[in-house]
N, C-alpha and C positions, 0 to 999 in steps of 0.2 A: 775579629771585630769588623761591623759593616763600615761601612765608608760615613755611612748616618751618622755612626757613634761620632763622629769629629766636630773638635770645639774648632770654629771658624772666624778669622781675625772680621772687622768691618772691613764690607768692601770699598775698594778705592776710588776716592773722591776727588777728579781735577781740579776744581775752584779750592777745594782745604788745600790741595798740594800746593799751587800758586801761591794763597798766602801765606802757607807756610815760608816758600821761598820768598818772599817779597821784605818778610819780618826779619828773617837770615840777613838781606843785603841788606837792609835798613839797622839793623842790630852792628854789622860787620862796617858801615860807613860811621856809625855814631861812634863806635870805638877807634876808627883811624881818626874823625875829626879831632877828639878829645886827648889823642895824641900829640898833636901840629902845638904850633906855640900859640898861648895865651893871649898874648897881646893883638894877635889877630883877629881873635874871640872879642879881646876887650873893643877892639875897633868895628868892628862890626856889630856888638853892640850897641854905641852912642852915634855912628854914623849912619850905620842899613838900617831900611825900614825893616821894622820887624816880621817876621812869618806870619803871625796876625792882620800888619799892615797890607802887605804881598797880596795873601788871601782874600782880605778885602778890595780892595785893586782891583784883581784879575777880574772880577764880574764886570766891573764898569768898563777893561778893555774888552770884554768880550760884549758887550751891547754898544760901545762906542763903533767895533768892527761889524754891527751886526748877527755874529755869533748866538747861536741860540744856547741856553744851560745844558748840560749833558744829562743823557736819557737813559734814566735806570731800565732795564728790560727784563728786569726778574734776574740778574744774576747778581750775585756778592761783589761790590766792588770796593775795590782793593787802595787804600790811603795809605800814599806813599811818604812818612813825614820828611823833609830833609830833600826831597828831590825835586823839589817847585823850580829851584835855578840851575841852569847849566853850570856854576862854577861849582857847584856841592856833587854835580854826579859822576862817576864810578864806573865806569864799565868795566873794570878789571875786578870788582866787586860783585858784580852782577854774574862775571863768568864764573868765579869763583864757586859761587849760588850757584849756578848751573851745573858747575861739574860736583857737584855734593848732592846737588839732587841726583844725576845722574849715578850715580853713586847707591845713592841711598833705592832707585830704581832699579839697579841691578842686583841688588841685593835683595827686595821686594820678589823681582820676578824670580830670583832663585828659591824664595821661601816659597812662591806659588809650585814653583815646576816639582821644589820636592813634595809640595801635600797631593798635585796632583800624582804624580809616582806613588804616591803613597796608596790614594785612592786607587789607582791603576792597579797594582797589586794587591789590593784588598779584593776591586771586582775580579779579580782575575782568578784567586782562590773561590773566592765564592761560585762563579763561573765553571770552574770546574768540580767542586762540590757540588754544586748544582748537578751538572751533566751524569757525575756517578750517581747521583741520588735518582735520578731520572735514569737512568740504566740498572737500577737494581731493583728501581719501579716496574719497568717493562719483563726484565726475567721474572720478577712474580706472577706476574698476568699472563706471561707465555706458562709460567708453572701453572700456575692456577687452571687456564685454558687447559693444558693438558691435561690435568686430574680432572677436568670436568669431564671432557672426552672420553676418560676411560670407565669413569663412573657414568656415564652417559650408554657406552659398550657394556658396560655390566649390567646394566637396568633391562638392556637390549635382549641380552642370553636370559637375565633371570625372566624375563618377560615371555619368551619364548618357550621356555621348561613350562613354569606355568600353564600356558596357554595349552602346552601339551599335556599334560599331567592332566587339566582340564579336562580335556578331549576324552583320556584315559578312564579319567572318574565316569565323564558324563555317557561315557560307553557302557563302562561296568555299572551304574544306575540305571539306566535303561534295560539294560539285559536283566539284572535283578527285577526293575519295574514288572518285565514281559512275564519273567518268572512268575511273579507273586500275582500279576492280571490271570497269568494261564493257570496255577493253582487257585485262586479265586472262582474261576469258571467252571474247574474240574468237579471243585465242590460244591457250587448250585447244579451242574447236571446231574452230578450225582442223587442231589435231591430229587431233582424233575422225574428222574429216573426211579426211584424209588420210590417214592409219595405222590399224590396225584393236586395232594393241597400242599404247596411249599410253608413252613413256617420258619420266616427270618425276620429281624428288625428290619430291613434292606427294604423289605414289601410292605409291611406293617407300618413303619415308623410317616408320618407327612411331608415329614423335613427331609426326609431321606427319598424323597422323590425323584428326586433329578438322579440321583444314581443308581436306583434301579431301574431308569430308563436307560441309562448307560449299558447297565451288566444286562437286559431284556436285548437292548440292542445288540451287542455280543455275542450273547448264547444264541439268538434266532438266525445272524450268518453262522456260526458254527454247525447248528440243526439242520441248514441249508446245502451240507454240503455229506452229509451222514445216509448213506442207504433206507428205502424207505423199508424193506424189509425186515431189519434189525432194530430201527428204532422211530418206529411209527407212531407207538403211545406219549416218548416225548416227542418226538416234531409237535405234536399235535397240543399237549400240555405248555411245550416254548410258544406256540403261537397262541393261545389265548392268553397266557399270561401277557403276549408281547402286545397283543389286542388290546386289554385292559389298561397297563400301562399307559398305552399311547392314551387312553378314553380321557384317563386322570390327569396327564399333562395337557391335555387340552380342554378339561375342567379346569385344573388351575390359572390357565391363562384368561377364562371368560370371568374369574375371580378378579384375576387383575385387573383386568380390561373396565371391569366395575368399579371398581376400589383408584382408577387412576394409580395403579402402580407401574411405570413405566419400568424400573428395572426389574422387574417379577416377569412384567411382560417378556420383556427381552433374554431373559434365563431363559422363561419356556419355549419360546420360539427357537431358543440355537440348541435347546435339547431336542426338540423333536424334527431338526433340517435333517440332519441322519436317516431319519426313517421314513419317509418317503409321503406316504398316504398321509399321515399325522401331520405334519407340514402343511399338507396343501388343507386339513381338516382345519388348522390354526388358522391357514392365512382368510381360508373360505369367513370361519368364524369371526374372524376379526373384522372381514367387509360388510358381514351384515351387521354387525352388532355397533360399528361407525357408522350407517344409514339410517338406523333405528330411531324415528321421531325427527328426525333433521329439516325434513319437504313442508312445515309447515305455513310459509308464508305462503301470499301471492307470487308472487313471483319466481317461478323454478327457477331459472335460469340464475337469479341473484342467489338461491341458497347452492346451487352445484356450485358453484364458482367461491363460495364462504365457505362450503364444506371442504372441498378438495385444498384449500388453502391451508387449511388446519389439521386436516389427518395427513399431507405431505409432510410437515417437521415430525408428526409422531410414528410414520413409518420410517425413514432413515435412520430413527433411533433404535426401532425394534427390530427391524429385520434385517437379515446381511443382505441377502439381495432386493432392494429397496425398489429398482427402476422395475420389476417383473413384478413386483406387489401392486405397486401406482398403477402400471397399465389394467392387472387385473380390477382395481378399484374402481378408475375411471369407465372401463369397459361393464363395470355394474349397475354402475350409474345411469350410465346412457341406455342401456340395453330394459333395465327395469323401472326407472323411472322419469328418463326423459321423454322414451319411448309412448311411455302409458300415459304421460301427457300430452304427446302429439295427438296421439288416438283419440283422446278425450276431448281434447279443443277441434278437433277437424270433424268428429262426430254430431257435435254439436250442431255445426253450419252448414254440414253435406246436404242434407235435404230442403233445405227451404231457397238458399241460394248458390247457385254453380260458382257466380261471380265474388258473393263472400268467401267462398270455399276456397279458390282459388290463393284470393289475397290473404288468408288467413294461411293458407299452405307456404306462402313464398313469405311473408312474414317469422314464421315460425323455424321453416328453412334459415331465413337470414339471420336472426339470433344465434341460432344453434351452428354456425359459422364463427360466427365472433367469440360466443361459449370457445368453441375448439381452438379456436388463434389465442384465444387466455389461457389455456389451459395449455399451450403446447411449450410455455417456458418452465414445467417441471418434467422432468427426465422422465420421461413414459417407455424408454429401450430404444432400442438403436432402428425402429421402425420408423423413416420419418409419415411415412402416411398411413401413421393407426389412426389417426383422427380421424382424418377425412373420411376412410373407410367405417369407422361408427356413425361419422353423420351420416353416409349413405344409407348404410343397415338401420341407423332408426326413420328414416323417410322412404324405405325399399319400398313396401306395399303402397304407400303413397304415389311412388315416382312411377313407376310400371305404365301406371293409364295417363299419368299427369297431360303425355305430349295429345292425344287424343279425348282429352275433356278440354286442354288447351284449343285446339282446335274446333270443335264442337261448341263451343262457348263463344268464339269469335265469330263463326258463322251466324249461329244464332242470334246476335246482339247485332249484327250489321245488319244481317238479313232483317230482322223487327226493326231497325233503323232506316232501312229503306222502303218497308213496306209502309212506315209512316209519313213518309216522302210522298209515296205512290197518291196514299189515302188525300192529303193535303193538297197536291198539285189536281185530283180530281174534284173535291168539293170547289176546289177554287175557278175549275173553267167551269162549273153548273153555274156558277152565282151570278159571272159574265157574258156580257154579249157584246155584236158590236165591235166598233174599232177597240172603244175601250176595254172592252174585256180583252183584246188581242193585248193590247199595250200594257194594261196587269198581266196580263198571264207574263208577257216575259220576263217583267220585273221579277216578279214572284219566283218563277221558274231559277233567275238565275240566284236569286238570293239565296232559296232553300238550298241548292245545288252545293254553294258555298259550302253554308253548313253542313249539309250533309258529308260532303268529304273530310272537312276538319272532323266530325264524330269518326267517319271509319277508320280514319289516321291516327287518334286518339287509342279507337280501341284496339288496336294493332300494336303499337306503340307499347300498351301498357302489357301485352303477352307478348312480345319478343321482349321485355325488362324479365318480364316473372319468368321466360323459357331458361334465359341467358343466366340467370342465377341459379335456377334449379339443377336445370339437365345436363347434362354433359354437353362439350362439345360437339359429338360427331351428332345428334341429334337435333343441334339448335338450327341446324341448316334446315331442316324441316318447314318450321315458323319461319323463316326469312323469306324462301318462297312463297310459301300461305302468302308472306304481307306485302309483297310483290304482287305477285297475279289475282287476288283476290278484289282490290281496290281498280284493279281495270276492268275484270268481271261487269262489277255495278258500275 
C-alpha cells in the first residue's frame, strides 16, 4: 500500500489546543468551587458584586487608569469564566491542565512517529521494488542491445554472401552476355560472308536502328582485324553496310533536330560517338542546321550572342562531350558569319574614305571584343584564349596592313592640314602691307599655329586609340613614335 493510501487525522492546531486546555481548567475550578460550602456561595451572592457587575467595572477602571481596550489581532481569544479575581484562581489547577495536556501530547507525537514509521516502511518497500523494477528494466535493454547486435552481425554476413553471390551472378551474366554477343556476330558474318545483300529485321526494321548500328559497329572492329587475303569481299560488304548505317543515323538525327525531339536527338548522337567519322558528321550536321536562318536581323553581333544562348542548354543535353561541341559551334560562327560581316561592312567604306575605313575597322574590332568576353562565360574547353584567337583570325586580312594604312593616313591628314596652314598664312601676308600688315601677320600667324597643332594632336591621338585596340602590343610602339616625332617634324 503507498503511503497515499493513508487516512490522515486533522493536523495540529495551537490556538484549539489552548482552548481546549483553558475549558479543562475552568470545567476542573467549577467542580472544586461547587464542592466548598454553600454558604460561602450563598454569601457571596448577596454581598459581592456580581461577575456581571465585576465585568462592567473593569472598563471604567481601565479608562479611569488610562488603559486602552484590548486589541484582537486576528487570533481566537480565549474567556476565562471564573478567573476575573485572584481569590477564585488555581494554579494547581492549571498545572494539572498542563500535565494532561502534556499527556495527551505525548501521546499525539507517538501516534505521529508511528504513521510516520509506517510511512517510512511503506517508502522503503516501494523503494526497493522500485530499484529491482528498474534493474530488471536495464537487464532487458542490455538483452535487447544484445540481440540487436547480433542481428545486426547477422544482416552483416548475409549482406556479404549476397553482395558476393552477386558478384558471382553478375560474372556468370556477363560471360553468358559475351557468349550470346559473340554468337550474335558469328551469325551476321556468317551472313556477310555468304550473301552480298544481308536480309535481317536488325537492317530492315526503323525501330531497330540503333542496334544495328551497334552490331555494324562490332562486326566492322572484328573485319579490322581479319587478313585481307581471306576475307576481302566481307571487309569490304562490313564497310558499306557500316557506311550506310552511319548515313541513317545521321538522317535520323536531322529528323530530330526538325521535329524538336531532344531525346531522339540525344540516342542518335551516343549511337554514333563510337564510330568516329559519323560523330563528327552529327556534330558537323547539327551546326549548320542551328545557323540555318538565324542572322536575320540588323544587328549580327545581337543575333550571335541570342543564338549561342540557346543552342548552349540544347548542346549539354545532346552531347556527352558538350565543351568540344560549343567550341566547334562558336568557332562557326565566327569563322562564317562574323567573318563575312566584317568583310561586308569594311568593303563598303574601303574606297571612298581611308578615315571611315579605319574607324569602322576599330569599331567593328571593338564589338567583336565584347561579343568574345560574353561569350567566354560558357565552357568552350580548357583553351582560355580560343576567343581571342578567333577575333584575330576574323580581322587577320584586316590587321596585316592596318599599322601601315594607320600611318599613311596620319601623314596624310597632317600633311593636308598643314598645307592649309601654309596656303592661309600666304594669302594673308599678300592682303598686307605696312606696319599693319606686320602686326596681322603675327596675330594671325600665331593663332593658326595654335590650331594647327591642337588638329595634329587630335589626329594622332585618335590613331594611337584605334592602334592600341587593334594591334598587338609589340606593334603599338610603332604609332607612339609616328606621334612623337612627327608633330615636331611640322
Amino acid at each position: 500500500m503507498s503511503y497515499r493510501e493513508h487516512d490522515f487525522e486533522d493536523p495540529f492546531d495551537p490556538v484549539e489546543f489552548v482552548e481546549h486546555l483553558m475549558q479543562s481548567v475552568v470545567s476542573r475550578q467549577k467542580r472544586k468551587d461547587a464542592l466548598e460550602a454553600g454558604p460561602r456561595r450563598l454569601d457571596s451572592v448577596k454581598g459581592s458584586p456580581s461577575l456581571a457587575d465585576r465585568s462592567n467595572k473593569s472598563p471604567g477602571v481601565s479608562a479611569k487608569h488610562g488603559n486602552s481596550p484590548p486589541v484582537n489581532h486576528g487570533k481566537k481569544r480565549v474567556e476565562v469564566p471564573g478567573a476575573e479575581t485572584s481569590d477564585s484562581f488555581d494554579p494547581q489547577a492549571i498545572l494539572s491542565a498542563f500535565d494532561e495536556a502534556l499527556v495527551d501530547l505525548g501521546a499525539l507525537s507517538e501516534r505521529v512517529e508511528r504513521r510516520v514509521d509506517k510511512l517510512m516502511k511503506v517508502i522503503q518497500k516501494e523503494e526497493v521494488e522500485t530499484k529491482a523494477a528498474v534493474g530488471n528494466v536495464e537487464k532487458s535493454i542490455e538483452n535487447a542491445s544484445g540481440q540487436f547486435q547480433e542481428l545486426d552481425d547477422r544482416i552483416n554476413n548475409v549482406a556479404k554472401k549476397v553482395v558476393h553471390l552477386g558478384d558471382q551472378l553478375e560474372g556468370v551474366n556477363a560471360t553468358r552476355s559475351r557468349a550470346e554477343d559473340a554468337l550474335q556476330l558469328m551469325g551476321f558474318f556468317a551472313k556477310f560472308h555468304d550473301s552480298e545483300v544481308v536480309e535481317d529485321d536488325v537492317f530492315t526494321d526503323p525501330y531497330r536502328l540503333h542496334e544495328a548500328a551497334l552490331i555494324m559497329h562490332k562486326l566492322h572492329l572484328i573485319a579490322q582485324e581479319l587478313p585481307v587475303e581471306r576475307f576481302l569481299v566481307v571487309k569490304e560488304r562490313i564497310a558499306y553496310k557500316y557506311v550506310e548505317v552511319q548515313r541513317s543515323v545521321v538522317k535520323s538525327f536531322e529528323k530530330a533536330h526538325s521535329a524538336g525531339d531532344v531525346d531522339d536527338m540525344k540516342q542518335c548522337a551516343n549511337t554514333l560517338l563510337p564510330f568516329g567519322k559519323g560523330y563528327e558528321q552529327c556534330v558537323a550536321r547539327f551546326i549548320e542546321l542551328s545557323q540555318q536562318g538565324q542572322f536575320t536581323g540588323k544587328d549580327m553581333f545581337s543575333d550571335i550572342a541570342g543564338l549561342v544562348a540557346r543552342v548552349s542548354d540544347l548542346i549539354s543535353k545532346i552531347f556527352e562531350n558538350a565543351e568540344i561541341v560549343m567550341a566547334k559551334f562558336v568557332s562557326s560562327v565566327y569563322s562564317k558569319h562574323l567573318q563575312k560581316h566584317v568583310i561586308e561592312q569594311l568593303k563598303k567604306v574601303r574606297e571612298p574614305d581611308i578615315e571611315v575605313y579605319l574607324k569602322t575597322l576599330n569599331d567593328l574590332y571593338t564589338r567583336t571584343t565584347k561579343l568574345s568576353n560574353t561569350l567566354s562565360k560558357y565552357k568552350l574547353g580548357n583553351d582560355s584564349s580560343f576567343l581571342s584567337r578567333l577575333t584575330k583570325s576574323v580581322f587577320k586580312q584586316h590587321l596585316d596592313d592596318f599599322m601601315g594604312i594607320e600611318l599613311d593616313n596620319v601623314e596624310e591628314r597632317c600633311g593636308g592640314v598643314l598645307n592649309e596652314h601654309k596656303e592661309i598664312i600666304a594669302s594673308r601676308k599678300a592682303a598686307t602691307t605696312g606696319l599693319r600688315r606686320k602686326a596681322n601677320e603675327d596675330v594671325c600667324e600665331d593663332l593658326v599655329s595654335h590650331e594647327l597643332a591642337a588638329t595634329i594632336l587630335h589626329e594622332h591621338k585618335a590613331a594611337m586609340l584605334r592602334c592600341a585596340n587593334v594591334c598587338c602590343p609589340a606593334d603599338t610602339h610603332r604609332v607612339v613614335m609616328l606621334c612623337v616625332c612627327v608633330p615636331c617634324v611640322y
